[in-house]
Every structure is written in structure tokens, then in C-alpha cells.
N, C-alpha and C positions, 0 to 999 in steps of 0.2 A: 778523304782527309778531314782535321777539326781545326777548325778555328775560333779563336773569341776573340769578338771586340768589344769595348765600352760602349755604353751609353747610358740615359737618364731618363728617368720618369718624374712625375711632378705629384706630390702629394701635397694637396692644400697649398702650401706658399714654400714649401722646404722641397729640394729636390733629392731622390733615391736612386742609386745605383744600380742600373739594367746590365748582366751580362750577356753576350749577344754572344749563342753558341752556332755554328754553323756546322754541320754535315755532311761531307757527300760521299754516297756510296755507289757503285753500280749495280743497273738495277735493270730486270728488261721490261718493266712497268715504271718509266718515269715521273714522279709523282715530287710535290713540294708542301712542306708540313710548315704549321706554323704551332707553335706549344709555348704553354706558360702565359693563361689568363690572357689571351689576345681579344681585342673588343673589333669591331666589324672594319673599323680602320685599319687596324693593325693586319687583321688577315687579307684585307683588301691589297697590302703589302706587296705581297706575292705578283700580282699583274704588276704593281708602278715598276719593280725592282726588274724584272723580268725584261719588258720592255726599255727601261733606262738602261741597263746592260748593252741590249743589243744597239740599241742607238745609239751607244757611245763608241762603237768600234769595237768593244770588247764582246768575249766569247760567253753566253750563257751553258753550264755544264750539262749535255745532253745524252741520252741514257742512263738517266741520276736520279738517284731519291735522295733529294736537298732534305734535311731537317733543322729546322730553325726554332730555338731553344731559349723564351728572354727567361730567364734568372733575376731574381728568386721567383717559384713558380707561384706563390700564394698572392702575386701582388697584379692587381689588376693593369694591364697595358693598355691603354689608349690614346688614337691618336696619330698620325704620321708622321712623328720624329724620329721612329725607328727605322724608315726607309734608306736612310745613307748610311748605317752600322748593321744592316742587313746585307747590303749591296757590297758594302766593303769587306764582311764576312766573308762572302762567298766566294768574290776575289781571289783573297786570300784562301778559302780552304780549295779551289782548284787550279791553284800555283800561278794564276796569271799573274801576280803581285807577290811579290816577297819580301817583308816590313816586319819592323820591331814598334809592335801599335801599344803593349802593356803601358805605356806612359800617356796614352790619348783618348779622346773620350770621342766619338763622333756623334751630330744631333744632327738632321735635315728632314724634310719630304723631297722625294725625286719625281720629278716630274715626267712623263716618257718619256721625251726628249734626251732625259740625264740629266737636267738641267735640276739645281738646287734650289729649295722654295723655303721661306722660313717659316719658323715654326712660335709657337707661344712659349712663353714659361723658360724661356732660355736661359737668364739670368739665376734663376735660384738653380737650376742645375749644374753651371760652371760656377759658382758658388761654393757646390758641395763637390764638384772637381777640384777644389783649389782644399778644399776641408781633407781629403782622400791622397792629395799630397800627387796627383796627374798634372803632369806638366802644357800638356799640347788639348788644343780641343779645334777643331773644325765644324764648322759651323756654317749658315748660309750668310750669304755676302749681307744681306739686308741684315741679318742680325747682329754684324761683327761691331757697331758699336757700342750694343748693349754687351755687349760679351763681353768688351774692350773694359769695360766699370770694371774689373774684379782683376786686380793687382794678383802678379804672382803665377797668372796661365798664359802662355803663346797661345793668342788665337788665330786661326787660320782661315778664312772667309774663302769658301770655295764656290764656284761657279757651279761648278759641274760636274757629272762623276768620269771624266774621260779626263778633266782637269786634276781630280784626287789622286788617280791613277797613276798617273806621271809623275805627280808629287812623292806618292809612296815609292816610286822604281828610281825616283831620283833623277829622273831625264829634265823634268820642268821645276824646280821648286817654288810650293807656292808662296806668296810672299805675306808675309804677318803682319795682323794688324796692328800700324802705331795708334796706339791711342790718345785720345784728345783729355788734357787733366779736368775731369768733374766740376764747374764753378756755381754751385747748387746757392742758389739764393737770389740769382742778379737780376736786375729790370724787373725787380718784385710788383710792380705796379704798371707796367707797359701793358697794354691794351684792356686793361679794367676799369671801371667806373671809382671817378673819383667823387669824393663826397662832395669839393668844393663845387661840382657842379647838381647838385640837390640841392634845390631852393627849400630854405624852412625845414623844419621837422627837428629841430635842433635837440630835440629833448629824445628823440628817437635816436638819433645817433648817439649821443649820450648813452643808451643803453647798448647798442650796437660797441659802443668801445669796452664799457664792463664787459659783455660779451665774450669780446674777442680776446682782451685781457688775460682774464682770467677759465678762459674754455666753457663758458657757462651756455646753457641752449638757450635761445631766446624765439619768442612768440608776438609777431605783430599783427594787431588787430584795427580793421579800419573801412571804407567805404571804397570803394573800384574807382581806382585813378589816382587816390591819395600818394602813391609812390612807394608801397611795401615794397613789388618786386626790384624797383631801382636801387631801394636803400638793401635789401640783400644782396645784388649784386656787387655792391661796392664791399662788402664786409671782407675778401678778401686782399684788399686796398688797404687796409688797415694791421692787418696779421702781419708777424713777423715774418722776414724770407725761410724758406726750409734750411737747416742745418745740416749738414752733407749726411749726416745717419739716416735724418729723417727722409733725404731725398731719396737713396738708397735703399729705405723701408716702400716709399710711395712706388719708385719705379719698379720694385719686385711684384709688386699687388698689379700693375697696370700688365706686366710681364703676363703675367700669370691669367689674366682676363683676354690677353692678346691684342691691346690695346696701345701698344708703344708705337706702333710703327718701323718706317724705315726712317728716323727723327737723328738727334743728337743720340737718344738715348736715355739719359737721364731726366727725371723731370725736376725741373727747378723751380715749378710755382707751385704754390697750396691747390690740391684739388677744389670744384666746387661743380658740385652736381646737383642735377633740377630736374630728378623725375616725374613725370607727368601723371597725373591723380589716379590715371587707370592700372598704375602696376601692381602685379603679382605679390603673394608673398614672396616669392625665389627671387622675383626679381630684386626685390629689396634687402633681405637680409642672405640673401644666397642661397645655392641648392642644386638640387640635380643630381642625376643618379649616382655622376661623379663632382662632389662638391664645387660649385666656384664661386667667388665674391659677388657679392652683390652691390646694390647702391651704397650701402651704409660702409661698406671697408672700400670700395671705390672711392668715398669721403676721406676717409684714415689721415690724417692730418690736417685737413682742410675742412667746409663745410657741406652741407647735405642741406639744400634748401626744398621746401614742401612747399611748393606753391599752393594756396584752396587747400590747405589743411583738412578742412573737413568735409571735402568733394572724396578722400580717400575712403576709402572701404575701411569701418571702422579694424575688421580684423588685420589690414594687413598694419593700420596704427598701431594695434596693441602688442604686433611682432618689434614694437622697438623699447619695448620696457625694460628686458633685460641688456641689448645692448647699450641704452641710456646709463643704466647702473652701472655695469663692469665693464663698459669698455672694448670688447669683444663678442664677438657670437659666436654659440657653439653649434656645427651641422652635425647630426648623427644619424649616419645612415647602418644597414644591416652588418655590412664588412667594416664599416671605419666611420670615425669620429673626428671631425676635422674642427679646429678653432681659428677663426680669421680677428685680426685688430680691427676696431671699429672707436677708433680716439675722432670724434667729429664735435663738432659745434654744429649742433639742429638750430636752423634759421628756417622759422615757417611763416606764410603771411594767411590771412584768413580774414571772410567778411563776416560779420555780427549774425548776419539772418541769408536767406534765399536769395533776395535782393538785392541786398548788399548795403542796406541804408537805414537799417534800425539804428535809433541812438542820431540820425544826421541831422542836425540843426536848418538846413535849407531843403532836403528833400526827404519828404515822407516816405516812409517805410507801409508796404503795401501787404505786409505776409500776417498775418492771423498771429496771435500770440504765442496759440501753441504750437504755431511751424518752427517759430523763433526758435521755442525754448526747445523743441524737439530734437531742431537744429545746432544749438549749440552742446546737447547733451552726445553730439559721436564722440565728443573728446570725454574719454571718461577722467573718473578724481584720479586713480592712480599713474595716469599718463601724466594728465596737471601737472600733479605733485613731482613728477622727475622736469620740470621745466622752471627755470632758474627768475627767465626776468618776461614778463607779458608787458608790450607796450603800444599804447593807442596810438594810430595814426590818423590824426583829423584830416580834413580836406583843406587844403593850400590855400588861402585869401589870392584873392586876384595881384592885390597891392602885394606879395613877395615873389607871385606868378611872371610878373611885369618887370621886375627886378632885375637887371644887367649885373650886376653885382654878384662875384663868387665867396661861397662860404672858407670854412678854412680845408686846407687841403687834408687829402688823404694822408699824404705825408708826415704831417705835425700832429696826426693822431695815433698813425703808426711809429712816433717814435714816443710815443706817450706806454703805448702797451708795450712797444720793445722793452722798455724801462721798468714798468712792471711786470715785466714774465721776466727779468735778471732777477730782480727780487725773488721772484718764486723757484727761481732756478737755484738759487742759494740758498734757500728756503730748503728744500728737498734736495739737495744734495747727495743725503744717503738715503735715500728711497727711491721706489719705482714711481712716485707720483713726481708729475711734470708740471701741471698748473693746479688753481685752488679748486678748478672745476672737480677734477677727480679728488679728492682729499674723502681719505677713510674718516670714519668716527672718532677714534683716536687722534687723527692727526688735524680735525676739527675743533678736538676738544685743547689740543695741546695749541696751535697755532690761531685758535681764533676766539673759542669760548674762553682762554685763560686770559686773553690778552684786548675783553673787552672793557671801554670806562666805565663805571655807577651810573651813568646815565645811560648809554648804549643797552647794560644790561636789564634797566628799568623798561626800555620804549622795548626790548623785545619779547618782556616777559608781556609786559599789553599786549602785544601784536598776538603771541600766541593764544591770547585767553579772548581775543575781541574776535581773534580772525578762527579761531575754532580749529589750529596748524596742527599738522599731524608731523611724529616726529621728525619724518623725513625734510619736509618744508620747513621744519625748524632747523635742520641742519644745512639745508641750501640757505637761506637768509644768513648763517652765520658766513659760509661759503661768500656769497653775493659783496657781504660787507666786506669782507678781508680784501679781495681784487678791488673795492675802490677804496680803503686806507691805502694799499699798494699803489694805487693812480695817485692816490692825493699825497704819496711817501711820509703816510703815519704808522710806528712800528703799535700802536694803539687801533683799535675798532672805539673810534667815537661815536655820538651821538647824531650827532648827522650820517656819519655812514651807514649806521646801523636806520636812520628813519629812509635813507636814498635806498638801503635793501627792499626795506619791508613796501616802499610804492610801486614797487614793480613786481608787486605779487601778483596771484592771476585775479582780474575779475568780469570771471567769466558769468553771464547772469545764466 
């Protein structure tokens, strides 16, 4: 007999449609095929399915040549989500079960047992079930309430395949899951670092709120202990909550990495990730035989902090130039060509020299000059140049160290940049651009170069000719200023804003 049942494959962040052909014939050399681009999971298949069968009470078909057929055959399978629409194939094609499945999609790995294990990437596949217009999906219990996010599909959280079984014959039905409604943005600041407790560094924060503002990358530079890694920590204390899209964009990327858990589901805080100075390129901008995210779309909404900037491997630095520019990275491998979002705020902290103490008014710098400058040259000009605001952070006097007194809260600054990302959001309205961070050349020249004063235009045309700006950094400076007229609710780029741009250029010696 033949059977098919649905299922889903994961390309990049979008899911693809698996038909799951099933076979059997008799045969007096019993044999079990697996066909259609299967990767060593996928044929490893075979034993879990095999096994989960008979430890579910149910009969595996014996004197059989099973042939098991995913569809389409050009597209690569990987992975054990096909084990429960394998299992339920076979079911089906040797009459133990008899069901009307055309309307259902099934995803799981079976464990011997029969027992249901969840799987990655669930969410963008019941996604593109709901896109294909299938009404029913089953799915494992741990995933049912990522599954549950996508209005429009009964999902069905199965234990087990002895538990499926029943459900398809109708003897047990299983029961759906209700879902919990999405409240993407709340307790935006519960367990983060608030600014009010950073003593000093006030001018640093100030650039932390441009920053965050307006999506610009920012780079602080300072002696070990001064409090860079504290004051990045807090920067997502200050960003707006997620917008139910955007939580829905972040949770499909975590999906997709297999990184959700067995949780709510959704995620409702800004990412903030702080890979350690020894990672890879793949780890960073993704990769692998078969594409997956890396740090920088693990960011995608949120920040991407670089601790020791310049402890990284200059090459895997230079793998973020392009996604600095566009916003995305493209992976290309022989068979396919995948693009992940990569919208982040780079927050890096980094010391002056070896030491960490060149430039420190109370403690002498011990490294040779030319380790210095050796040292500061991994960051090369064209990285510089995609980096918005460079901000010193000196060493704390004891007298604000000693201070029982707190600054102002995260709160009152986060509702400073909420205020100004409305503005931008009205701003761009009919575009794809979201804050001033990303703004094309065009939309630089219409919303920031047109709309500077006689003086603004005078201190930047200095800035360019003193400071030797190449155009790009001419066009972040214009950028830079627009997100603090927006703080300071000027529909004008004045004079001041434009000199508060141009001080947070880099000066990197």
C-alpha cells in the first residue's frame, strides 16, 4: 500500500514543504529505503521509527520492502523531524490506522520508546502550514507552545506514537493546544542592569542613549575596571520593548538555532549576546554545511556586544562589514544561498593598549609604543568608518565610587528614546528603514542634509576637511545628528547637534 503524509523542512529561517511517501510491498528480502536527499539523521530514521513502532504496541510490516520517499527530491533533508511523519506513514500504508491526514502536517523525533522529542525550527514550519492553508499539525508536547504563536492551525502536542495512534482511530482524542495570547514587550527591564546604578560616566551614557535611539553602533574605549562591560549591559534597559512583529521575527531566528526551549515560547526581550573573543567566523556570522545563524542574527533586534574588541581575530572583525552596511548576511553555499536579518546595535568595549593603561592619568602604561599603536591598528579604517559614536571611558574618582546616591533611571531614558524611535517611526512610514541608523543616502540627504541650520552645515563642513572624513563618515555624522535633534524634539539638525555628532567620532590614535 501508499501513503503520504506532510511534513516540513527548514531553509534558512522560512519553512518548505516535505511529502512523506511511504511504501510497502512484499518482498522475501525484507529491506527499508530511505530516498530524497536524506542526511545521516534522516537515514538513521529507519532504527528510531522501527523501534518506536514496536514499543508502542503497534505491528512493524514484516516480510516488506518499506520505501520511504521525502519530496521534493532536489532538496536536502536533515535532521530528526521527520521521524513522526515517517512513523505515521507506515501506519498508515499497512492499514493499522486509517485517517484523513491531507489537512495535517506532522513534525517530531521518536525516541525508542515512541516517546515524542522536540525538534528545532518548528515555528517557521507551522508558519508555512498556516501559508499552504493545512489546518491540523501535531507536534511534540515541549513545542506546543511555540507552535501555539501562529493563529489559524490546531495544534496537537503529542506524547507519544501509541498516543497518535489512537488519536488518528479515534479511540483517544488528543487534546489541542489552547493557547496563551503573545504579550511581547512586558517587564522590558526585569532582570537587566539599570543605569541608575552606574556611578558616573554620565557622558558615556549619553552616547549609549544616541545609541540606542536612533540604532547607531557604538565603541567604548577605556582602562580595565572603568565599567564598559557594565554600561553595555544596561543598554538593553534602555531600548524600546519588542513590538509583537518584531518578537515574532526574534522568536523564529531562536526557533531556528533550537534555542527556545521548553519556555512561554515567545520571546519578549531584546536579544543581547556577548560572544567571547575566540569565536569563529561561522560562529559569528553563521554557516555550516547547512546554513544557521550566527551571533550577529542571534542579535537581530537587539545588541551584539564585543567584549576586547581587539582580542578578536582581526578576520573574523572584518566579517562584519557587510552586515554593519546592509543589515543582513548573505551565506552561500554550492546548493543554496541563504540570507539571515542582522538589524543589531554593535556595543564593543576595548582597552587603548596590551595593558590596558595607555592614556591613564594615575597608572603608567608599560607597553612600547609600537605594541600600542600595533595594537590599535586590528581595528582597521573601514570597520572605523561603519561605527557611529567612539566613547572614552575614564576611571571613576573614588569621591563618585563612595557615593550612595543613584543616577537616573533606566526608565527615564528609555522613555526618551521610545519618543524618539516614534518620531522615526513616522519618519519612515513608507519605507523599509526603521531607525536613522539604517537610512540610505537618499533618505540621508532628504531627512537630514536638507533639514540642516547655516551653522550645523558650516561646523560639518570643518569636521570634514579637519578630520580627513571619508564619505561614508560623513553620512554617519549626518545620521548621528538627526537621532539627537530627535532626543532633543528639533524637526532642524542645529548646531549643537551637529558639534554632539562630530565628538563622538573615533579617535583612535
Amino acid at each position: 500500500m501508499l501513503a503520504k503524509v506532510l511534513s516540513c523542512a527548514v531553509v534558512g529561517l522560512d519553512g518548505e514543504l516535505v511529502d512523506v511517501e511511504v511504501d510497502i510491498s512484499r518482498s522475501q528480502l525484507p529491506s527499508t529505503t530511505v530516498v530524497g536527499l536524506p542526511d545521516t539523521a534522516v537515514q538513521e530514521s529507519r532504527e528510531r521509527v522501527r523501534s518506536a513502532i514496536r514499543n508502542s504496541g503497534l505491528s512493524w510490516p514484516v516480510n516488506s520492502r518499506v520505501t520511504i520517499n521525502l519530496a521534493p527530491a532536489d532538496l536536502r533533508k536533515e535532521g530528526p523531524a521527520y521521524d513522526l511523519p515517517i512513523a505515521t506513514g507506515i501506519l498508515l500504508a499497512s492499514g493499522q490506522v486509517v485517517a484523513d491526514v491531507e489537512d495535517a502536517v506532522f513534525i517530531g523525533e521518536l525516541a525508542l520508546t515512541g516517546d515524542v522529542r522536540p525538534v528545532r525550527g518548528l515555528l517557521p514550519m507551522v508558519m508555512l502550514a498556516r501559508a499552504r492553508g493545512i489546518k491540523r499539525a501535531f507536534v511534540p508536547v515541549d513545542n506546543a507552545a511555540e507552535a501555539g504563536l501562529v493563529r489559524g492551525v490546531a495544534v496537537y502536542p503529542v506524547p507519544g506514537l501509541a498516543a497518535l495512534a489512537s488519536h488518528l482511530l479515534g479511540a483517544i482524542p488528543l487534546p489541542a493546544y489552547e493557547p496563551i495570547a503573545p504579550t511581547a514587550g512586558t517587564d522590558p527591564i526585569g532582570g537587566l542592569t539599570d543605569f541608575a546604578d552606574i556611578v558616573g560616566q554620565e557622558h558615556v551614557k549619553r552616547a549609549l542613549e544616541v545609541a540606542a535611539a536612533g540604532g547607531h553602533n557604538v565603541v567604548m574605549k577605556g582602562p580595565p575596571g572603568s565599567g564598559k562591560t557594565l554600561l553595555a549591559r544596561a543598554v538593553p534597559s534602555i531600548l524600546p520593548p519588542l513590538t509583537s512583529d518584531e518578537a515574532m521575527e526574534v522568536t523564529r531566528i531562536y526557533s531556528v538555532a533550537g534555542l527556545l526551549g521548553s519556555g512561554p515560547g515567545l520571546i519578549s526581550k531584546r536579544p543581547f549576546r556577548a560572544p567571547h573573543h575566540t569565536i569563529s567566523n561561522a560562529g559569528l556570522v553563521g554557516g555550516g554545511s547547512v546554513p544557521r545563524p550566527g551571533e550577529i542574527t542571534l542579535a537581530h533586534r537587539g545588541v551584539l556586544f564585543l567584549d576586547e574588541l581587539l582580542e578578536f581575530d582581526p578576520r573574523v572583525l572584518e566579517m562584519l562589514r557587510q552586515p554593519l552596511e546592509d543589515k543582513t548576511v548573505t551565506i552561500s553555499r554550492a546548493k543554496q544561498a541563504v540570507t539571515f536579518p542582522a538589524s543589531f546595535i554593535l556595543c564593543a568595549a576595548l582597552n587603548p593598549c596590551p595593558c590596558g593603561f595607555y592614556g591613564d592619568p594615575e597608572r603608567e602604561c608599560v607597553c612600547p609604543p609600537q605594541q600600542v599603536s600595533r595594537y590599535q591598528r586590528r581595528l582597521s579604517g573601514p570597520l572605523i568608518d561603519r561605527i557611529d559614536l567612539f566613547a572614552d571611558v575614564p576611571r571613576v574618582p573614588f569621591e563618585k565610587l563612595a557615593s550612595v546616591g543613584r543616577g537616573e533611571p533606566s526608565e527615564a531614558v528609555r522613555a526618551r528614546v521610545a519618543g524618539a524611535r516614534e518620531v522615526q517611526a513616522e519618519r519612515f512610514r513608507d519605507s523599509l528603514t526603521q531607525v536613522n541608523g539604517e537610512m540610505s543616502p537618499p533618505e540621508v540627504r532628504d531627512h537630514a542634509q536638507k533639514q540642516m541650520a547655516g551653522g550645523a552645515a558650516d561646523v560639518l563642513k570643518l569636521a570634514v576637511e579637519r578630520l580627513n572624513l571619508s564619505a561614508r563618515a560623513f553620512h554617519r555624522l549626518l545620521k548621528v545628528a538627526r537621532t539627537i535633534a530627535d532626543l532633543d524634539g528639533s524637526e532642524r539638525i542645529e548646531t549643537a547637534h551637529m558639534g554632539e555628532s562630530i565628538q563622538y567620532r573615533a579617535r583612535i590614535e
